[in-house]
MIVEXKE-592852 format. One line per 8 residues: number of its first residue (from 1); for each residue x, y negated, z negated of C-alpha. Coordinates in Angstrom, 1 decimal. Layout:
NUM = X,Y,Z | ...
//
This chain:
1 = 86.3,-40.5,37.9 | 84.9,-41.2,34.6 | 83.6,-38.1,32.1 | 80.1,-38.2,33.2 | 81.7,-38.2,37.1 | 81.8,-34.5,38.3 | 83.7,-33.0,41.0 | 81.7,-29.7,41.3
9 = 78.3,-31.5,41.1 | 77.4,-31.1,37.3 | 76.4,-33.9,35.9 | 77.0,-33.6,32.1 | 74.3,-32.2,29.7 | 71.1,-32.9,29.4 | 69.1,-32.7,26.2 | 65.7,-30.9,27.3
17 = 64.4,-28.0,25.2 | 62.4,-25.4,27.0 | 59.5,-25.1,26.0 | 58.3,-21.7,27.8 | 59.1,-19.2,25.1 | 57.0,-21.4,22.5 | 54.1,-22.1,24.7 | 53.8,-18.2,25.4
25 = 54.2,-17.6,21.5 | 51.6,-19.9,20.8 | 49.2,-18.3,23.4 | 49.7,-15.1,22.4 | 49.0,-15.9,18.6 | 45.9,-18.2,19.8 | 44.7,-15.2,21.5 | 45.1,-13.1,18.2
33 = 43.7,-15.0,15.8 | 40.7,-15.3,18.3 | 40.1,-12.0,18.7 | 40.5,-10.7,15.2 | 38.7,-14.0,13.2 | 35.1,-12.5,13.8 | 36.3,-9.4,12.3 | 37.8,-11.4,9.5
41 = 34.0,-12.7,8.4 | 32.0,-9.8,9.0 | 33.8,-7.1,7.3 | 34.6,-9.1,3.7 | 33.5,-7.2,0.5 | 33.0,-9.4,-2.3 | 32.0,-8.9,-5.9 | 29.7,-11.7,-6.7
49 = 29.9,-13.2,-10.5 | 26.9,-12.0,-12.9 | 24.4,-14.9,-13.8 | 24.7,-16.4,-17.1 | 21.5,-18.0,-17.0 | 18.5,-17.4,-17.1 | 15.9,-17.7,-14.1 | 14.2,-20.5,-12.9
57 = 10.7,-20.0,-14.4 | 7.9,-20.0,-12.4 | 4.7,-22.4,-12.9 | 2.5,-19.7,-12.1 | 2.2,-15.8,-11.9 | 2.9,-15.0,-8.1 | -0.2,-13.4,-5.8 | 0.0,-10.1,-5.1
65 = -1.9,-8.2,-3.1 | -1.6,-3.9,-3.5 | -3.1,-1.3,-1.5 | -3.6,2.0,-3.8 | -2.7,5.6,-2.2 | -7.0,5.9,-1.9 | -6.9,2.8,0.5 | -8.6,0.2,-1.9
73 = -7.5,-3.3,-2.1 | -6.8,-5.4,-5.1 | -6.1,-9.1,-5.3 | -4.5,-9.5,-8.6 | -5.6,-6.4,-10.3 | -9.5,-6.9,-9.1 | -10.7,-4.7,-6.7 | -11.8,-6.6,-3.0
81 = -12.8,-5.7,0.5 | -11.3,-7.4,3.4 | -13.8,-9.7,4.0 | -13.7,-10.8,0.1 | -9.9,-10.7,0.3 | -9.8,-13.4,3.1 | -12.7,-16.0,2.0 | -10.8,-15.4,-1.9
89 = -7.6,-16.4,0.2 | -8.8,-19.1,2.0 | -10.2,-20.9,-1.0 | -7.1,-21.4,-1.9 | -5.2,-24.9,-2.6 | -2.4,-25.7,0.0 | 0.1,-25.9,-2.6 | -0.4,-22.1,-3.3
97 = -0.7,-21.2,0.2 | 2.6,-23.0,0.8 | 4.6,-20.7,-2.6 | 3.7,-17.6,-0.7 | 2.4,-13.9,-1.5 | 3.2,-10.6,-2.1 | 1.8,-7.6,-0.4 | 2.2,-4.0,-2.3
105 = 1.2,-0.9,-0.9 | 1.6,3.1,-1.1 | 3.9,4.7,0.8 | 0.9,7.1,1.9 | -0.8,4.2,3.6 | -1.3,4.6,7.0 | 1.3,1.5,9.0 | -2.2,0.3,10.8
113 = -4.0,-0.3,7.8 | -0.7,-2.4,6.0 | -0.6,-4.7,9.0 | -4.5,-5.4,9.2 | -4.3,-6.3,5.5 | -1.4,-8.2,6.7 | -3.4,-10.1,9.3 | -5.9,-10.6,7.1
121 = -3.5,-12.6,4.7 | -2.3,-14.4,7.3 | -5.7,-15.5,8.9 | -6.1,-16.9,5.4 | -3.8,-18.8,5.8 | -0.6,-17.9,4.1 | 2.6,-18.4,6.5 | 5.3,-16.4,3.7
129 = 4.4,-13.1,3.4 | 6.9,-10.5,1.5 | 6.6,-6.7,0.9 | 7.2,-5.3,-2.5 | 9.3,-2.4,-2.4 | 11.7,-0.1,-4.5 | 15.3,0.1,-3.5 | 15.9,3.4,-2.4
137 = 18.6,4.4,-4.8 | 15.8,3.9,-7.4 | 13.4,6.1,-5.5 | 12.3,9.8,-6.6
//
């Protein structure tokens, strides 16, 4: 018999790897990354660089609209009622309407009165509405 003939049955060696062990290594490692890459983007604390320049200027002085502690409402530092606040509003080019407005108001002011001046604004037909309001660290 010849060296690849057997006598007990074996028939020489064969050059297959098994691949079980990896495939379970790669699984399990698959499954870790999976589990612990939404950690890995929510909890990352970065220090973001300071700005060197200067900002972007604005072409004109943004609207705002405050409510005083006594209730009375100002668009741009003149005093209006809601009804003059809205038809002011409203008479309003597009392209203003489209940069948005600002809405100040005391903390005292009772929440229904805030969002009725809110409606009000946006009856008149402003879609971006944002809240002035002092970070609390800065608060007293």
């Amino acid at each position: 018999m010849g060296p690849m003939g057997t006598k007990n049955g074996k028939r020489g060696f064969l050059a297959e790897i098994n691949v079980t062990p990896f495939v379970d290594v790669m699984l399990v490692l698959l499954i870790i990354f999976m589990v612990t890459a939404p950690m890995m983007t929510q909890g990352l604390e970065i220090e973001l660089p300071e700005a060197t320049t200067k900002a972007l200027p604005q072409q004109e002085e943004p609207l705002v609209v405050t409510i005083n502690k006594d209730g009375e409402i100002y668009l741009k530092n003149e005093k209006v009622s809601h009804l003059s606040l809205r038809m002011q509003l409203s008479e309003m080019a597009e392209e203003r309407k489209r940069e948005g407005i600002f809405l100040r108001a005391d903390k005292s002011i009772p929440y229904g009165e805030v969002t009725s001046t809110m409606a009000v604004i946006q009856a008149a037909g402003f879609d971006k509405l944002g809240m002035i309001t002092i970070p609390p660290e800065t608060e007293k």
